[in-house]
Backbone bond lengths (Angstrom), bond angles and torsions (degrees), N, CA, C in turn:
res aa  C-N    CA-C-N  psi(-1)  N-CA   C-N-CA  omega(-1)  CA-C   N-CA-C  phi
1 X - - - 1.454 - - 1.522 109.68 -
2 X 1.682 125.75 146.86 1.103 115.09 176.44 1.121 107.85 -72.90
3 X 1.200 133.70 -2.08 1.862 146.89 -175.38 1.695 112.83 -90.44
4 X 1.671 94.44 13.94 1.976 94.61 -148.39 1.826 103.09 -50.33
5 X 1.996 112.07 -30.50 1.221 94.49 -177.55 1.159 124.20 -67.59
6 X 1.145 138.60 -13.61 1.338 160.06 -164.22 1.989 109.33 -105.49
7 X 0.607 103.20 -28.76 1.497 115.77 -167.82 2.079 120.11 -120.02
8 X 1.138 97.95 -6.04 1.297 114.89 162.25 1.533 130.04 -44.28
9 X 1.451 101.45 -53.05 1.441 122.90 175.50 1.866 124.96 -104.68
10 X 1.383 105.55 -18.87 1.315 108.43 -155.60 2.034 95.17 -139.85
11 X 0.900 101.79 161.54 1.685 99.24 -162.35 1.940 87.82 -93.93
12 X 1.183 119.54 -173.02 1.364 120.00 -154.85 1.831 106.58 -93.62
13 X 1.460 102.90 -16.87 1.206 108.81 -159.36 1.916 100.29 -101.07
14 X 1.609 112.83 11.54 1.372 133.76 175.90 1.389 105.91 -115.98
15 X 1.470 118.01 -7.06 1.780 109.90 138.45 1.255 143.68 -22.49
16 X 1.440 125.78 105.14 1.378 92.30 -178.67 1.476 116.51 -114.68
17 X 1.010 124.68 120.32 1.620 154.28 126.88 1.917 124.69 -25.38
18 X 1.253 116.43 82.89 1.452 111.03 171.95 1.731 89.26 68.72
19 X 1.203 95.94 47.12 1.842 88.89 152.27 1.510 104.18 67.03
20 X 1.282 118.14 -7.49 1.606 129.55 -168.29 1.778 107.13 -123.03
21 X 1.167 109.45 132.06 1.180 125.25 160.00 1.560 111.78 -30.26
22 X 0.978 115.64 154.50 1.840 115.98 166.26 1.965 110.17 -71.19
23 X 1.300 89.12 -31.97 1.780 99.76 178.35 1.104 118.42 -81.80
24 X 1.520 103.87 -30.06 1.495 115.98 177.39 1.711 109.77 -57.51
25 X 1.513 97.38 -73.86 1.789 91.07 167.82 1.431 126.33 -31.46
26 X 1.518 103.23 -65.49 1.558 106.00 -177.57 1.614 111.43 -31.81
27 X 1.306 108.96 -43.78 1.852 115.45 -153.64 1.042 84.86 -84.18
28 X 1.265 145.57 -44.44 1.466 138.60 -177.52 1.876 128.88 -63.49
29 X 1.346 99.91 -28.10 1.230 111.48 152.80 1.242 118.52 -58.29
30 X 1.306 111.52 -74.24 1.405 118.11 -160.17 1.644 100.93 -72.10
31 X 1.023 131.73 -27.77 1.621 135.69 178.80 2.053 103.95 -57.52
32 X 1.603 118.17 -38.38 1.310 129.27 -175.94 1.422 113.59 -76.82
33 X 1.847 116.60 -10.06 1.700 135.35 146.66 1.211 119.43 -63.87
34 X 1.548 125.22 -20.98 1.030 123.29 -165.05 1.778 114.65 86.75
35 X 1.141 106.78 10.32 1.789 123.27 -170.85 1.216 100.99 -78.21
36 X 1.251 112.86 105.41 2.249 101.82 -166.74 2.125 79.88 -123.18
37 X 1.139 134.67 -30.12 1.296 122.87 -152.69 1.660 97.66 -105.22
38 X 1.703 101.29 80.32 1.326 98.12 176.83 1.971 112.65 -125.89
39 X 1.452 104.64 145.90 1.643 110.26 -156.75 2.015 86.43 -107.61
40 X 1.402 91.57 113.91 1.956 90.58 -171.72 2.281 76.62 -99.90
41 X 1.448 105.95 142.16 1.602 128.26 -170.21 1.595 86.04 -115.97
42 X 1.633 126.80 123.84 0.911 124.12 160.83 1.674 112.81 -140.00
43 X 1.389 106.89 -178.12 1.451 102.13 -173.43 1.714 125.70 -109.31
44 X 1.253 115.02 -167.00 1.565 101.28 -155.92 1.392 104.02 -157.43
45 X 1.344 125.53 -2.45 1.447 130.56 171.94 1.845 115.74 -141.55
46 X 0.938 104.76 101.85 1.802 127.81 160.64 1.549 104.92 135.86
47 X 1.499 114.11 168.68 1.289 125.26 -146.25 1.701 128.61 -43.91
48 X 1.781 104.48 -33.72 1.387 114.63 179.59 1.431 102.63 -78.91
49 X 1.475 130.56 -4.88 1.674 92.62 -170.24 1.907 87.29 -119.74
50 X 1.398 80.21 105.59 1.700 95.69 -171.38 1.677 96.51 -82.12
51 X 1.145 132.62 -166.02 1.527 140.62 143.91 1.290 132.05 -54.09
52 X 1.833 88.45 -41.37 1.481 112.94 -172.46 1.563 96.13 -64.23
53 X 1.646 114.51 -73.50 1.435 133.09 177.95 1.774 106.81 -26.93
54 X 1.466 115.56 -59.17 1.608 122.88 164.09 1.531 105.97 -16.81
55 X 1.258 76.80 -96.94 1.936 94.38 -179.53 1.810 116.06 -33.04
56 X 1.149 104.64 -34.03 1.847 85.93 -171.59 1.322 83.41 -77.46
57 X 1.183 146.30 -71.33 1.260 138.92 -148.90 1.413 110.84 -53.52
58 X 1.468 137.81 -31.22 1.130 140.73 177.15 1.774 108.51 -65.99
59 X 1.544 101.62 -32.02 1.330 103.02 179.85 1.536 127.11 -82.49
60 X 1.635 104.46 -15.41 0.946 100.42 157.37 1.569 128.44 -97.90
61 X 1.345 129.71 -5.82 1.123 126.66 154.18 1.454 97.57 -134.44
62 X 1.540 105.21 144.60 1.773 129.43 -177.07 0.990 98.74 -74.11
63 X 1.599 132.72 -39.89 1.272 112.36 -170.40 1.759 112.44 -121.78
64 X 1.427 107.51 104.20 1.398 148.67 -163.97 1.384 102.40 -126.13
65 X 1.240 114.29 119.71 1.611 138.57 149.92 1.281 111.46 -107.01
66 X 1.719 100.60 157.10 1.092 127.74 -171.79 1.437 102.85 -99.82
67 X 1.325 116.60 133.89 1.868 117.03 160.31 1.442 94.24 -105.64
68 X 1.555 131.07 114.16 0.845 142.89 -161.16 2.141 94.84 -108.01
69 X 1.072 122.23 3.18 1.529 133.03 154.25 1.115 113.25 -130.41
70 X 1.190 136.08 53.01 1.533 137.46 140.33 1.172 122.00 -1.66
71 X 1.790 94.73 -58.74 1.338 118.47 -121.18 1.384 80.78 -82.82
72 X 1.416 111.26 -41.21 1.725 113.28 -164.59 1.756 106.37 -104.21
73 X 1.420 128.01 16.46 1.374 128.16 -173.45 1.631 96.55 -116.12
74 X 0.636 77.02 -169.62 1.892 100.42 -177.19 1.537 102.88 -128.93
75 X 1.590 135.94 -175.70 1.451 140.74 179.38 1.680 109.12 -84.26
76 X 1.426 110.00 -37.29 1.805 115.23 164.20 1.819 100.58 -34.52
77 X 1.322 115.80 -50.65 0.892 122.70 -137.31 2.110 95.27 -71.01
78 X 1.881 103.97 -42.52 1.051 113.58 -150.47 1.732 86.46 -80.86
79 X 1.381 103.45 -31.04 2.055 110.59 177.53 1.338 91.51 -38.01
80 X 1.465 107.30 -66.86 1.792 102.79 -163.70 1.748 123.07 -60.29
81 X 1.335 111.06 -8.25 1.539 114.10 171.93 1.251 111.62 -89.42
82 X 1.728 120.87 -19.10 1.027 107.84 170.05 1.195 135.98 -100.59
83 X 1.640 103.90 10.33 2.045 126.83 -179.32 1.503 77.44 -84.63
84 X 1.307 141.25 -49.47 1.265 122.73 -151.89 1.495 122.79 -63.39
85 X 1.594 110.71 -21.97 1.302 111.83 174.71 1.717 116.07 -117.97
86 X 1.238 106.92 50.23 1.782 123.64 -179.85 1.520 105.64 -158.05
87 X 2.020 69.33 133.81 1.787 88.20 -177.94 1.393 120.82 -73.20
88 X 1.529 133.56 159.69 1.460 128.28 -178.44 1.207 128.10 -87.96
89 X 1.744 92.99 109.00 1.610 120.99 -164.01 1.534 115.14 -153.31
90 X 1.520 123.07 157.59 0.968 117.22 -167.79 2.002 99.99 -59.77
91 X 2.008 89.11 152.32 1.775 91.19 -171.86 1.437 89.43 -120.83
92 X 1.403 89.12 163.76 2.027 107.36 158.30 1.489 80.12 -142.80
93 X 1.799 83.54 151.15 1.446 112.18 -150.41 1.610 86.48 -141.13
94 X 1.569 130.06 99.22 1.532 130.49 179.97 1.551 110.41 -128.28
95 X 1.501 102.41 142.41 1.474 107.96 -165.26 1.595 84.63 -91.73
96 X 1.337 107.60 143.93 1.642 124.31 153.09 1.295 145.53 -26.00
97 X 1.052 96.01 -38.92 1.896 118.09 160.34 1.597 113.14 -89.14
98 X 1.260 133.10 -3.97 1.170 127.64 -176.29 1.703 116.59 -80.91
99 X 1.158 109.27 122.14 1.576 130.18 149.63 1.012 126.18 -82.82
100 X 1.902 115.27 127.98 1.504 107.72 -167.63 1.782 91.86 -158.14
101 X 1.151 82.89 171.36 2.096 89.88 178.67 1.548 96.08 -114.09
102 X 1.483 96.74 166.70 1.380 118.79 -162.63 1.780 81.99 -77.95
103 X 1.151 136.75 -58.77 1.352 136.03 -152.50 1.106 96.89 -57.07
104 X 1.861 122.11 -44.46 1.868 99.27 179.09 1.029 128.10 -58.81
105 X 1.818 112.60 -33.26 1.348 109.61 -160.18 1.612 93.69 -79.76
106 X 1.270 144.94 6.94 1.184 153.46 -144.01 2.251 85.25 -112.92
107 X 1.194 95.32 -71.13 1.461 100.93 -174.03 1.848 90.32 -60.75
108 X 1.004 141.30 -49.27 1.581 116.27 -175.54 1.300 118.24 -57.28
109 X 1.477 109.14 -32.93 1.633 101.39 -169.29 1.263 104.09 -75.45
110 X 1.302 134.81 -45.40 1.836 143.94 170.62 1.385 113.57 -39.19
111 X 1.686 110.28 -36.43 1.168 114.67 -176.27 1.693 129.08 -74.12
112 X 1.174 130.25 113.86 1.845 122.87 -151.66 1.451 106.16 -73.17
113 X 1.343 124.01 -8.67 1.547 130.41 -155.50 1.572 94.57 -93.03
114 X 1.165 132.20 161.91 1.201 175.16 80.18 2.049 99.88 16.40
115 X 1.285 115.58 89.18 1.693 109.36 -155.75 1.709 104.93 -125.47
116 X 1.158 107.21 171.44 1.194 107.71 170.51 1.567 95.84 -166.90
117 X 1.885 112.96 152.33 1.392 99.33 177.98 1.360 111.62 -115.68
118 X 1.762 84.09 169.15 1.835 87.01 -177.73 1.572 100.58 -150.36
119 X 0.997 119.39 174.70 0.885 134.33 142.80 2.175 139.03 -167.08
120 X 1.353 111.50 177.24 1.207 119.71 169.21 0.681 127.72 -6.45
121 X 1.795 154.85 74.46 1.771 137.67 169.71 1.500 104.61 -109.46
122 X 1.346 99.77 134.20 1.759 104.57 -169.66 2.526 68.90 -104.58
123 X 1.313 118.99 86.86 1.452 91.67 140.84 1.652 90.13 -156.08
124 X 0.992 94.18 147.20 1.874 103.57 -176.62 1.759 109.29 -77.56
125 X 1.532 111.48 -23.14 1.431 123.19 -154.33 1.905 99.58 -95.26
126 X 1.551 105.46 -11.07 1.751 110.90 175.45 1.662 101.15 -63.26
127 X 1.544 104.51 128.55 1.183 110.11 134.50 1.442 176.26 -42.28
128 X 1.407 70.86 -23.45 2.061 88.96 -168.77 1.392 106.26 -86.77
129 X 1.363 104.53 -148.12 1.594 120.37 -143.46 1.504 84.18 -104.24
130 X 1.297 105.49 132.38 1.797 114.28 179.53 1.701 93.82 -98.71
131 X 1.742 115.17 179.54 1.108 119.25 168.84 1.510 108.57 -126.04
132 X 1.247 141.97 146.39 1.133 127.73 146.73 1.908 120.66 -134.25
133 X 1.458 97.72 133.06 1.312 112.96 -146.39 1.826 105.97 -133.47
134 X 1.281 116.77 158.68 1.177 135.12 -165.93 1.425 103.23 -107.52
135 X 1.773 125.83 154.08 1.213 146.36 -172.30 1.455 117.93 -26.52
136 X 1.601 101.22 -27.43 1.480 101.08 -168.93 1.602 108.73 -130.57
137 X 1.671 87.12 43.99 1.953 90.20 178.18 1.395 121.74 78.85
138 X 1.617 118.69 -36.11 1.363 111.02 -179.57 1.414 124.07 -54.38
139 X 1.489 107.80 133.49 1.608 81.42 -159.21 2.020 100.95 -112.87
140 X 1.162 119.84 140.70 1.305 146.42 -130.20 1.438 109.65 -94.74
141 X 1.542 111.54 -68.85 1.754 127.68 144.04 1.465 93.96 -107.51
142 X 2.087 86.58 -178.90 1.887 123.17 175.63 1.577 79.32 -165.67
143 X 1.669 95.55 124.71 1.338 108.69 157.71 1.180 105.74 -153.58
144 X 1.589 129.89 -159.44 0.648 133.51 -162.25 1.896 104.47 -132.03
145 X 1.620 86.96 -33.21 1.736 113.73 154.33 1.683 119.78 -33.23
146 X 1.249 88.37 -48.29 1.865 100.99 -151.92 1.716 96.17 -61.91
147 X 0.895 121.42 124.27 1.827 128.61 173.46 1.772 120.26 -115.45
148 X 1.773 93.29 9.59 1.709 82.48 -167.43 1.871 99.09 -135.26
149 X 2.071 100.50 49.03 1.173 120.41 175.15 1.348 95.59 -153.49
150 X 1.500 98.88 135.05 1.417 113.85 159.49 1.438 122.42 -98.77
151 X 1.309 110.11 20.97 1.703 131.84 173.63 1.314 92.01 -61.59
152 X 1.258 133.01 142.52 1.914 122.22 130.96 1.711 110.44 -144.13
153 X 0.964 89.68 160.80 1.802 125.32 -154.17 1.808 82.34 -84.31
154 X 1.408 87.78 144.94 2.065 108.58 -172.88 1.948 80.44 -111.52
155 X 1.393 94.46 -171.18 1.439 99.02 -176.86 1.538 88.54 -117.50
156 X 1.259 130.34 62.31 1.823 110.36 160.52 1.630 90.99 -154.85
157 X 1.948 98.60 139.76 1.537 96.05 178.49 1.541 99.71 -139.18
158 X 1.023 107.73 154.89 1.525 105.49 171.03 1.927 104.43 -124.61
159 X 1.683 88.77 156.00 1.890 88.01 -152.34 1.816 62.94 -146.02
160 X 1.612 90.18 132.92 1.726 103.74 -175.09 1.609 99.22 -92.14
161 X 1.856 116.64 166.60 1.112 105.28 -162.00 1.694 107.30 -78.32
162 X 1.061 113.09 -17.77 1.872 120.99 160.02 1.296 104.31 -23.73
163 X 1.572 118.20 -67.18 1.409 110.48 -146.67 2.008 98.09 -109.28
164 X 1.520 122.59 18.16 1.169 111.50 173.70 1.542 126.20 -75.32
165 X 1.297 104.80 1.93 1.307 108.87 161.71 1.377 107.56 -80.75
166 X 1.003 132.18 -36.94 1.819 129.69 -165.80 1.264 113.26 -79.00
167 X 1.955 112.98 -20.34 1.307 108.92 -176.91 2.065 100.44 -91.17
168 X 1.227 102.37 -8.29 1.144 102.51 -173.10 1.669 109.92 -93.41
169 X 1.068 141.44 -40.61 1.332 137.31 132.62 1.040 115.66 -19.41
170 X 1.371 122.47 -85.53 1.480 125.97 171.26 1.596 114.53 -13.94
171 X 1.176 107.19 -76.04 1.530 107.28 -178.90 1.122 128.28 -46.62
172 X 1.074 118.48 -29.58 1.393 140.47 -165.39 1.854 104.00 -61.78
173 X 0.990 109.16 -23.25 1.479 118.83 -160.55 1.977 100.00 -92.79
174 X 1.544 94.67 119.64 1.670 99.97 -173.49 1.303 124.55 -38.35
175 X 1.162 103.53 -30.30 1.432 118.32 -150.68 1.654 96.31 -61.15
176 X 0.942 107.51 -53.20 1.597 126.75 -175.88 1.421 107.87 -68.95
177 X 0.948 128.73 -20.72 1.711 121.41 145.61 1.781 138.85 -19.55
178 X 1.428 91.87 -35.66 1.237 99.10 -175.27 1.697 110.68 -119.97
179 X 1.361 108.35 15.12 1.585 95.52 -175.94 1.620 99.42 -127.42
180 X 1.510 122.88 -178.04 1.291 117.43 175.02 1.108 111.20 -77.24
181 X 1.485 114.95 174.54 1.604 126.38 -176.74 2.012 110.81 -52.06
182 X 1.667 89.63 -27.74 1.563 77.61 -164.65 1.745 123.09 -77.04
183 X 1.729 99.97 -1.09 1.535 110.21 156.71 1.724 122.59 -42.85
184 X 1.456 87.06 -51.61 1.108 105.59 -162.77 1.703 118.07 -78.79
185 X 1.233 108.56 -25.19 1.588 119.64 169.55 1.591 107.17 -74.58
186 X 1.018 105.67 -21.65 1.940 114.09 -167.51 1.319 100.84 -62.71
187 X 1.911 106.58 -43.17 1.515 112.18 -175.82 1.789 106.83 -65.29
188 X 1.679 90.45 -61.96 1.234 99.41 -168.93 1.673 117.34 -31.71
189 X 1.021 117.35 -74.14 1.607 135.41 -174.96 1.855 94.65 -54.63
190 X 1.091 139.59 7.97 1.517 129.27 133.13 1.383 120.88 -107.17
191 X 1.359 113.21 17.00 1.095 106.33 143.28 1.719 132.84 -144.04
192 X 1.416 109.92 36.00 1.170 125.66 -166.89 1.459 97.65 -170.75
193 X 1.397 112.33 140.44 1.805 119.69 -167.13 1.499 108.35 -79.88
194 X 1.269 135.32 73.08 1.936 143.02 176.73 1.571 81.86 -68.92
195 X 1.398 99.79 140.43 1.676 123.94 132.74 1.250 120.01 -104.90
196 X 1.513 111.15 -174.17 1.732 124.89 169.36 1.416 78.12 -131.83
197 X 1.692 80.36 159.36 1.481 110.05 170.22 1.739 89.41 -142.70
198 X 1.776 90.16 118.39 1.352 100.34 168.33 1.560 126.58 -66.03
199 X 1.447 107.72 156.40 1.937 84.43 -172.09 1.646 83.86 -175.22
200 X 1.710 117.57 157.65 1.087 111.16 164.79 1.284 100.46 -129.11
201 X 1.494 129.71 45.39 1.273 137.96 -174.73 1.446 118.25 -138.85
202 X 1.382 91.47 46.24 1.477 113.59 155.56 2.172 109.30 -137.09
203 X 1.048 105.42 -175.81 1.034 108.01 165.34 2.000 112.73 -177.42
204 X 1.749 130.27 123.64 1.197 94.65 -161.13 2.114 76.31 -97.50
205 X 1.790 92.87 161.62 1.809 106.36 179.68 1.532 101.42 -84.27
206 X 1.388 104.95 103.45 1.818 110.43 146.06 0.958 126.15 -137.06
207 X 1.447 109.69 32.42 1.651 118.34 -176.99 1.577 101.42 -150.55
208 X 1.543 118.18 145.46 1.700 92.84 177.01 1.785 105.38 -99.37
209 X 0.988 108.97 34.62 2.015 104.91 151.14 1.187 92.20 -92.62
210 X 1.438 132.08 -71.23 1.550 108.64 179.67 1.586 123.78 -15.34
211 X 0.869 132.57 -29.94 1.491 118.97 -136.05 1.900 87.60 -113.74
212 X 1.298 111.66 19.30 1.476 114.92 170.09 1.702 86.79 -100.23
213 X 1.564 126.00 -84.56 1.119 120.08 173.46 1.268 132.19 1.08
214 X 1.430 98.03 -62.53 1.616 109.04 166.13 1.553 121.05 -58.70
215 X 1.382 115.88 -35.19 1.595 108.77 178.10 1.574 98.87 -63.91
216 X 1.521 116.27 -38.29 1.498 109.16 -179.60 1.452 121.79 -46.93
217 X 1.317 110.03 -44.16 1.397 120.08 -142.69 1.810 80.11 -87.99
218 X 1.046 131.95 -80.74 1.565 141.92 168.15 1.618 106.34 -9.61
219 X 1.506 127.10 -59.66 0.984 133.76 179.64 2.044 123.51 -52.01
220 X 1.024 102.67 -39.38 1.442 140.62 170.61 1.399 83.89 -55.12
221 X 1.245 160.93 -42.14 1.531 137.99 177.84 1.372 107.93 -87.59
């Protein structure tokens, strides 16, 4: 991890940020929505996910599962352990490392669409999952392929309760076991209407300059 000093011992979401956990914030955000029914997916094989590490996270949210193949799954994988125990209703779907402000998650929940965020990176040398999208946001592909967008994909999506059957099917399929979530949105969004909502008020931590941003964005509630 570019976080290795930080992340050596303790998984990313046992960061702490403003005196607060990285999870800690998250839950505190989403807890000031009224968001009380949330399933935190964590892991169970290599050095950070100690017993000790287990337990705080359980203590800070009750309802904690185990991905007992981490080691050999991808996060699609841990999504789908956690559709298995939630009823069908609108979802938010947030990666562990993500930093965000209360005002975005404020414009997603208002928002009726089926969303995911992204935004602006002017660097050619990023990795991640690009977007490419049509006049009115819908967005078309997400890969990781795509090189001729400076769109990129945040780690939080919301999937309305309409279409939580389709993401739950969807998942269901092995294949997607082993890759990141944004396999799995690539399908989805040809066959179910995803937008982006542009925003620069997120940020996910894999670098520690990030992790000023993040005091910003955290602070902002």
């Amino acid at each position: 991890s570019r976080l290795r000093n930080l992340t050596a011992v303790k998984p990313k979401c046992l960061v702490k940020i403003n005196h607060k956990t990285i999870l800690e914030n998250q839950l505190e955000i989403l807890n000031s929505f009224g968001i009380k029914e949330i399933t935190a997916v964590i892991g169970d094989k290599g050095e950070c996910w100690t017993k000790e590490n287990q337990e705080k996270i359980k203590g800070l949210n009750t309802g904690t599962i185990i991905n007992n193949r981490n080691n050999k799954t991808s996060n699609t994988y841990s999504l789908m352990l956690a559709l298995q125990n939630l009823e069908e209703d609108d979802l938010l779907i947030i990666d562990g490392d993500l930093a965000f402000s209360r005002e975005l998650l404020d414009k997603i929940i208002k928002n009726e669409e089926n969303l995911i965020i992204s935004k602006i990176l002017f660097d050619e040398e990023w990795t991640g999952n690009r977007i490419q999208s049509n006049s009115s946001k819908k967005v078309i592909n997400l890969s990781r392929e795509i090189k001729d967008s400076k769109l990129i994909y945040g780690g939080l999506i919301k999937i309305k309760k309409q279409n939580f059957k389709i993401l739950k099917e969807t998942i269901k399929k092995e294949k997607y076991f082993f890759f990141d979530t944004g396999f799995l949105l690539d399908e989805l969004c040809k066959n179910t209407e995803i937008y982006h909502l542009e925003s620069n008020e997120w940020v996910n931590i894999n670098r520690e300059e990030e992790l000023e941003e993040a005091r910003k964005l955290f602070l902002s509630y």
